[in-house]
N, C-alpha and C positions, 0 to 999 in steps of 0.2 A: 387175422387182420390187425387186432392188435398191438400184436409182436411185431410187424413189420412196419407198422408207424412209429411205433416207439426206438427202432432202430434204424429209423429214415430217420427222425429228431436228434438221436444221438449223433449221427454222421455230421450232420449238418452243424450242431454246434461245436462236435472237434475241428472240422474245416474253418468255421470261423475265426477261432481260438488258436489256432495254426497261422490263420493268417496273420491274426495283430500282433502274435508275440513275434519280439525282437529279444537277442541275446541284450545279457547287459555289457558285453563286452561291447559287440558291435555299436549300442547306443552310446557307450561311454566313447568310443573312438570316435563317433562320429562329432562328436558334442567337441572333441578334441582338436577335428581340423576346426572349429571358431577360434582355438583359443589362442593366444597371442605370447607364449610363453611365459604363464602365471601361475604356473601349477608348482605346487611344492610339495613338500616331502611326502609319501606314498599315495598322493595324488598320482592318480591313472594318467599314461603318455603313450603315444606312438612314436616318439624322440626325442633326442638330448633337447635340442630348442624349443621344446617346451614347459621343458622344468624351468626355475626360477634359476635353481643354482646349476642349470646347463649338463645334468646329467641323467638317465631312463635308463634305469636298470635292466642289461641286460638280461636276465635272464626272465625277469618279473613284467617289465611292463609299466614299471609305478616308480616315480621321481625318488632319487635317494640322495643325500652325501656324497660327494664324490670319492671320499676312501672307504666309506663304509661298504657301496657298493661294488670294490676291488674285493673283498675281503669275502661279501654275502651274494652277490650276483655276477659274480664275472666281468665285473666293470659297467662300465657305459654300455651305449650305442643298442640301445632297441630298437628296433627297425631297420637295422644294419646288417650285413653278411657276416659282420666279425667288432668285437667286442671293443670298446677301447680307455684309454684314462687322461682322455683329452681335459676333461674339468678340473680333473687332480691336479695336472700339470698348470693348467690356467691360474687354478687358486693359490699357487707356489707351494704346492708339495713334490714337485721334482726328483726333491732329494728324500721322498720318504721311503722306507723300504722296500713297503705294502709298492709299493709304485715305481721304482726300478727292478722290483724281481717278475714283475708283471707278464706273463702273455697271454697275448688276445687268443679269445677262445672264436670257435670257425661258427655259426650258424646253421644246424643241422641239413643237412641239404640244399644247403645253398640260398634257399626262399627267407628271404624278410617280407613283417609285416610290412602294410601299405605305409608310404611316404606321410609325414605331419607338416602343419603348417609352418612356416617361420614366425620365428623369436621374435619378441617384443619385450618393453624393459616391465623386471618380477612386480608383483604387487607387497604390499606390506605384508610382514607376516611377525607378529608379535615384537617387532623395533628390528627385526633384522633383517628385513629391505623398504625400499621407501613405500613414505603413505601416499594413498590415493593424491595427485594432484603434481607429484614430487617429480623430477626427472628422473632421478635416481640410475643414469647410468655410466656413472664413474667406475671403471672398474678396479685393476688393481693394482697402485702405486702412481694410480691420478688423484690430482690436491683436494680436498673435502675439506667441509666446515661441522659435516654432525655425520652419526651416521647411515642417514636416510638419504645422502646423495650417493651413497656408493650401490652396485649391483648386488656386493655379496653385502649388504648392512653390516659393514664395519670400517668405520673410519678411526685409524690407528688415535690411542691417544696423548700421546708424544710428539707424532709426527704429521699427523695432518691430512695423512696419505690414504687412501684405501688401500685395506690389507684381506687376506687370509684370516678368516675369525680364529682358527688356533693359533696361528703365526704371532700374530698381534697380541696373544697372550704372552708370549715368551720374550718380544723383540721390541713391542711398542707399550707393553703396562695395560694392555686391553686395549678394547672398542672407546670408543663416546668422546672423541674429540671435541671440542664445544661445551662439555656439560661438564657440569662439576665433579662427579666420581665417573673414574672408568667403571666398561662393564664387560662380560660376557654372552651378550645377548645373544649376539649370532650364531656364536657355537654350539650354544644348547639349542638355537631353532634347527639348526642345521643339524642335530642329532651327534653330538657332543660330548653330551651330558655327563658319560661315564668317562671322556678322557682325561685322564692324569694332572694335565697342566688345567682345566676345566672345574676341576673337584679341588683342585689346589689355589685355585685363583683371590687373592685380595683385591679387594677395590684399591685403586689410589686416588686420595682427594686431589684436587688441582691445586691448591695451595702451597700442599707439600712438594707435587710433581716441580710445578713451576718455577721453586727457591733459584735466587740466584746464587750458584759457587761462591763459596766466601775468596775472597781478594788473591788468598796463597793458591787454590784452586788454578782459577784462571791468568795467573801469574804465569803455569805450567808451560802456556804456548812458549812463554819467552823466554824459558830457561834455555842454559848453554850449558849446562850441566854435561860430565860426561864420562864420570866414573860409573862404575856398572856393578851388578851386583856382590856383593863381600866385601867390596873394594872402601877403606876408610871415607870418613866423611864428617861436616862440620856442621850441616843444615840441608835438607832439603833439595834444594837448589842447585847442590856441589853434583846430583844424582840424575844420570839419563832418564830414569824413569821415576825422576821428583819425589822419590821416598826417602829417607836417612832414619832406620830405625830410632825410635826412640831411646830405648833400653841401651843398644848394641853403639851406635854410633858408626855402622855399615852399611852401606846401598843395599836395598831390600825390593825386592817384589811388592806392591801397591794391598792388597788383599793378603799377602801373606806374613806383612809386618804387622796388621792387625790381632794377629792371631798369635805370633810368639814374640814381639816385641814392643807390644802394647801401642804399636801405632807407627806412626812416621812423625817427625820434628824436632830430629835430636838436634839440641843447642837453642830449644825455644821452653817458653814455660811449661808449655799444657803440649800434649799428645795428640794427630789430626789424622783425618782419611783422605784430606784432598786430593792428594795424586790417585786414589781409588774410586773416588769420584769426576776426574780431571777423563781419567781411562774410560768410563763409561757402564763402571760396575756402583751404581750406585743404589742397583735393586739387589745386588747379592745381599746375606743374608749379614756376612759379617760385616757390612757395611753398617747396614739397617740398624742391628744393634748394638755396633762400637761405643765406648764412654769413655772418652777425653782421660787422660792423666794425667795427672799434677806433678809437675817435677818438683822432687822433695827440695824445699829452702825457695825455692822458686830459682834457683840457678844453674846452670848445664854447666857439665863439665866441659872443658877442653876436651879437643877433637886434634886429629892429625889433618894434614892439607889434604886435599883430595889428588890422586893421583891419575894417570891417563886412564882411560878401560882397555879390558883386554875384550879380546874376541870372543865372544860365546858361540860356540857353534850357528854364524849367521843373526844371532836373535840380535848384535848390539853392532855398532860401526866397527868395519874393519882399520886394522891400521891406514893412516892417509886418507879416511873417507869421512866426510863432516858429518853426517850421521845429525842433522838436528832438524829435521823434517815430522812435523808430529801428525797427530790421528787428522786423518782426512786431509792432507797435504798431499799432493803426487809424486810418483817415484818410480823408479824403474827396477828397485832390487831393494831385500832387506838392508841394506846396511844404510840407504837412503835415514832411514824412519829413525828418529832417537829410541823408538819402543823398538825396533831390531825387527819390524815385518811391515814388508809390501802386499796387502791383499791380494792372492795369486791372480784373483778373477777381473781384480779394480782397477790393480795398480795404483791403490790411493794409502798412505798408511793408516793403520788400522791397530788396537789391541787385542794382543797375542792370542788370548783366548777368543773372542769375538769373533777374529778371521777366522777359526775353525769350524762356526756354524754358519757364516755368512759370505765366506770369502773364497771357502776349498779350501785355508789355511794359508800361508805367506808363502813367498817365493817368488813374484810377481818376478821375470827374466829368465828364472829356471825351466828347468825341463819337466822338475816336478815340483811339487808343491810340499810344503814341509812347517812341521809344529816345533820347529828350533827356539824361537822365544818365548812360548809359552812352556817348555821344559826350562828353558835358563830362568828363566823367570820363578820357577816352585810351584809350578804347576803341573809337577808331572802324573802326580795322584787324582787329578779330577777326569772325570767321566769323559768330556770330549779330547782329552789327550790321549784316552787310555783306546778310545772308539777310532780314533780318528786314523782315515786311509790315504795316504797321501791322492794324488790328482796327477795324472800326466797330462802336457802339455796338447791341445787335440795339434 
């Protein structure tokens, strides 16, 4: 008799205990149709619109990075038949590897979880989306003032703009438009940490950001210059791309006269970066630590007149073509641009190097796209020349 009470009690408490338990999965999904799109990185989802930064790791279930989760889970789209790298492409990595060698992987059998709620704008998460109260849904290459108005918490700090938190390292000088020194908040919230340009990253004060181009600088728009690179020279000014070696008294590439000819400004006192700055490399490295030289006596030698330019392979005006169109002017073909390239994609002129990361390369008319001025130019030794794949026209 007692055996069999004591095994009536025990029944009866596992049926209980049966009953209240819920998986945690099941409660966590449930709790998940409330949620409003606020959930961040390995925060539990049933879909993309509910992460912050718009991606649910396929293969897991839990908010990730949007290239991280290319690389670690098969992309996006949990709750989907088939995988995908719709955030990557939002966040403008497009052009990343990880993300055009891409394919969507199928959903075993066809069944995805149950459907989640729709998106709402992210919640703060350590400065790198907005705080409680903020609208914060600016997304990406709409105008911000800090960056707690943008979706991904990064508003470029150069440009104003919401960016890509890697992107904005390489192209804008970091995050934190508004504040005093840039930052890289967002790419280390968003799981960053370990990339390259992330671990390499300097803050820039705004002070320094902000300098305005000294007078020779911004002179550049107005030069008529139009001797091309080797080509003699008397100043500056005589040169399509506003360099005149120092040393040499030759048209010179902007970044590459610093390096073997101690500068640009032959036939003035002291040695300058301007036109290296005027182009838009005024974070490369040999800008940053250039030091002026003194011309011995303080007086420049005579120079020869400057002569017409020849044609560089596309990079400089053809014969008969005015070729005096500078960066961000419009154009229809390289020979437009005094720098020798029309952004293939902009059709705006652009520097040489630049349009390689940003533009597809120059060629803006052509069929394909082409790194012509940044080889004439003495660039043919760096990384995006050596990487770079031309574009055909779609």
């Amino acid at each position: 008799m007692m055996l069999k009470s004591s095994l009536l009690a025990s029944l009866v408490t596992i049926s209980f205990v049966s009953a209240a338990y819920v998986p945690f999965g099941a409660r966590s999904l449930g709790g998940l149709k409330r949620r409003q799109g606020t959930q961040f990185i390995t925060g539990p989802c049933a879909s993309d619109s509910e992460c912050a930064l718009g991606c649910c790791a396929f293969n897991t279930g839990k908010c990730a990075a949007a290239l991280v989760a290319i690389t670690r889970d098969n992309g996006c789209g949990f709750g989907e038949a088939q995988s995908n790298v719709n955030a990557a492409i939002a966040q403008g990595f497009g052009n990343n590897a990880d993300v055009i060698n891409f394919v969507p992987t199928q959903r075993g059998g066809g069944a995805a979880p149950p459907p989640a709620a729709p998106p709402a704008p992210p919640v703060n998460n350590g400065g790198s989306a907005p705080a409680a109260g903020s609208t914060g849904t600016q997304f990406i290459t709409g105008p911000c003032s800090k960056d707690s108005d943008c979706a991904l918490g990064c508003c470029g700090f150069n440009t104003g703009k919401c960016a890509g938190a890697v992107v904005a390292l390489t192209r804008d000088g970091g995050c934190g438009f508004g504040d005093a020194q840039s930052n890289a908040n967002a790419a280390i919230a968003q799981g960053f940490g370990n990339n390259a340009d992330v671990i390499n990253f300097k803050p820039t004060q705004r002070a320094a950001k902000r300098a305005t181009p000294p007078p020779a600088a911004r002179s550049l728009k107005r030069r008529q210059g139009t001797q091309f690179i080797t080509g003699p020279c008397a100043s500056d000014n005589d040169c399509a791309l506003g360099c005149c070696a120092f040393n040499t008294g030759k048209c010179a590439g902007a970044v590459v006269a610093l390096t073997r000819d101690g500068g640009c400004g032959f036939g003035d006192a002291q040695s300058n970066a301007n036109a290296a700055i005027a182009q838009g490399f005024g974070n490369n490295a040999d800008v940053i630590n250039f030091v002026p030289t003194q011309r011995a006596g303080g007086a420049a030698p005579p120079a020869a007149p400057p002569a017409a330019p020849a044609n560089n392979g596309g990079a400089a005006p053809a014969a008969g073509s005015t070729g005096t169109q500078f960066i961000t002017g419009p154009c229809s073909k390289d020979s437009d641009c005094a720098l020798g390239c029309c952004g293939f994609n902009s059709g705006k002129c652009a520097g040489a190097v630049i349009a390689l990361s940003r533009d597809g390369g120059c060629g803006f008319g052509d069929a394909q796209s082409n790194a012509n001025a940044a080889i004439a130019q003495g660039f043919g030794g760096q990384a995006d020349v050596i990487n770079f794949k031309p574009t055909r026209r779609a």
